[in-house]
C-alpha positions in Angstrom: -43.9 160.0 10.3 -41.1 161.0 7.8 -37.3 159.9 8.7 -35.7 163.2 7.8 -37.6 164.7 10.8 -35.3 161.8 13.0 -32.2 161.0 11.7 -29.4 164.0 12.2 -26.3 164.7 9.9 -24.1 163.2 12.9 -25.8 160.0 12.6 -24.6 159.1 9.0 -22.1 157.3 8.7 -21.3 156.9 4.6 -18.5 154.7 4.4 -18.7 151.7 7.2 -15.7 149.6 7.9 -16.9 146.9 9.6 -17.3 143.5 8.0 -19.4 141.6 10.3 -22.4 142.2 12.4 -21.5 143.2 15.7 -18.9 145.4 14.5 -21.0 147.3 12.2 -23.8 148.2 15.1 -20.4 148.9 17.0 -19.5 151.2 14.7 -22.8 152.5 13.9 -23.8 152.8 17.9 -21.0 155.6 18.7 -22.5 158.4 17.2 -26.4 157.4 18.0 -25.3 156.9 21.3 -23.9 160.3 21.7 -27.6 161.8 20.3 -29.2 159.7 22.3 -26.5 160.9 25.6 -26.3 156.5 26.1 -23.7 154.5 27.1 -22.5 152.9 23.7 -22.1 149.5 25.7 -25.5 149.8 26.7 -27.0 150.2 23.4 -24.9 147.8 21.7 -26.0 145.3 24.1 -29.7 145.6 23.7 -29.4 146.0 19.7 -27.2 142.4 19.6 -30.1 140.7 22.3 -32.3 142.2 19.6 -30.6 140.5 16.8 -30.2 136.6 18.5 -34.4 136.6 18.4 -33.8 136.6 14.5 -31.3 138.8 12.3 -32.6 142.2 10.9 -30.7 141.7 7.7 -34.3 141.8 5.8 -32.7 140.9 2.2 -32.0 143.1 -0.6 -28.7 144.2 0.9 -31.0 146.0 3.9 -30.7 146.0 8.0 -32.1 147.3 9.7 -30.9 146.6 13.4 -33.2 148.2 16.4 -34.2 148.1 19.9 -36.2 149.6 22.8 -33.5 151.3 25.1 -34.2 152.8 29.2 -33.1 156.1 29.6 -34.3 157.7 26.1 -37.4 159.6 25.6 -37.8 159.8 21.8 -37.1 157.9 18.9 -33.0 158.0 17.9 -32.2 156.9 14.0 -28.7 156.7 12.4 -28.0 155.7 9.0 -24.7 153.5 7.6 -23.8 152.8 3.9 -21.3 149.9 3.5 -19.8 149.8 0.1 -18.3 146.5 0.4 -21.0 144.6 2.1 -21.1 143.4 5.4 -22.0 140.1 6.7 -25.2 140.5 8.9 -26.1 136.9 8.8 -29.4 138.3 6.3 -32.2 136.3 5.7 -31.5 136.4 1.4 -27.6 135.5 2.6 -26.0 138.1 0.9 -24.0 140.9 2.0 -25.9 144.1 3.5 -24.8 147.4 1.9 -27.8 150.0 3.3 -28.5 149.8 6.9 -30.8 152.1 9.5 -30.3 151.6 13.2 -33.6 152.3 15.2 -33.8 153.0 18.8 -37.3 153.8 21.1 -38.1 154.0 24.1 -38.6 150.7 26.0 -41.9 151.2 26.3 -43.2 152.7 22.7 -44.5 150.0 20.8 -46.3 152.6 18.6 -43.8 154.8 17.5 -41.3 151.5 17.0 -43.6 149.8 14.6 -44.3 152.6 12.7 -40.9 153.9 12.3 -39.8 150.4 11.2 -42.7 150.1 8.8 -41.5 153.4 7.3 -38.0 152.3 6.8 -39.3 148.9 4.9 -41.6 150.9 3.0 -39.3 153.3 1.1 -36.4 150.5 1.1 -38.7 148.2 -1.3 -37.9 150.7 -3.9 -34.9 149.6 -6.0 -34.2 153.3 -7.5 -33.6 155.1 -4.1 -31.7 152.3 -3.0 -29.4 152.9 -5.8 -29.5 156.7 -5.3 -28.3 155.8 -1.5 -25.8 153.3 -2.8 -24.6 156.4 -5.3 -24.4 159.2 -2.7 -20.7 160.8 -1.7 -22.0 162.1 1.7 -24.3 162.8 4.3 -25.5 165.2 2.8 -26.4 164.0 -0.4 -27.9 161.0 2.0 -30.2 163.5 3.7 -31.2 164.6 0.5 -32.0 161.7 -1.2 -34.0 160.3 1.9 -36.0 163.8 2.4 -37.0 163.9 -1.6 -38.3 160.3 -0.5 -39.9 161.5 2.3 -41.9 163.9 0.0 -42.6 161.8 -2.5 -46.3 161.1 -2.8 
């Protein structure tokens, strides 16, 4: 499963203004909400029920906030790059800079796991994170994330 085959250009959101948690999936939730033709209340209410299990702030300036929504019938990704750092309560403390926001079906365990597993996986390496950190725009974001995709 490859993220560039998910996450559209409207979903990427390169220079986030919030500065703490629930204003950032705020912020991020308007236009995955439109994609995913939600109410943005809705979503933002599931994704912060989500985070008071345990914060997805994963360390390494990551979050990765997500959730299993009614009303959708395939997988909806955005994308958010905070130069300043937000506070997302993450497990390492620090501020979160690269964040994905994930939403499934409520009843896709599958595609949910693996989707979340991808996102980790390409996150653990410190040179695309930089290249992300680096980008001017979506579309250098899309870029960068595709040549990752493709990358053996």
């Amino acid at each position: 499963m490859k993220i560039i085959d998910v996450l559209q250009k409207d979903a990427v959101l390169t220079d986030l203004k919030a500065r703490d948690k629930k204003g950032l999936i705020e912020e991020m939730g308007l236009p995955v909400s439109r994609i995913a033709g939600v109410n943005s209340g809705d979503m933002v209410r599931v994704l912060l029920e989500r985070e008071r299990l345990g914060t997805t702030g994963i360390g390494g300036g990551i979050g990765i906030p997500h959730g299993k929504l009614k009303g959708i019938d395939s997988l909806i990704l955005g994308f958010g790059l905070s130069r300043g750092g937000v506070d997302f309560e993450s497990i390492d403390g620090k501020p979160t800079h690269i964040f994905f926001l994930l939403l499934t079906p409520e009843n896709s365990i599958d595609i949910h796991l693996r989707m979340l597993a991808r996102i980790s996986g390409i996150l653990k390496n410190e040179i695309f994170k930089q290249r992300l950190m680096n980008a001017s725009d979506a579309d250098e974001i899309l870029e960068i994330i595709r040549q990752e995709d493709e990358a053996p």
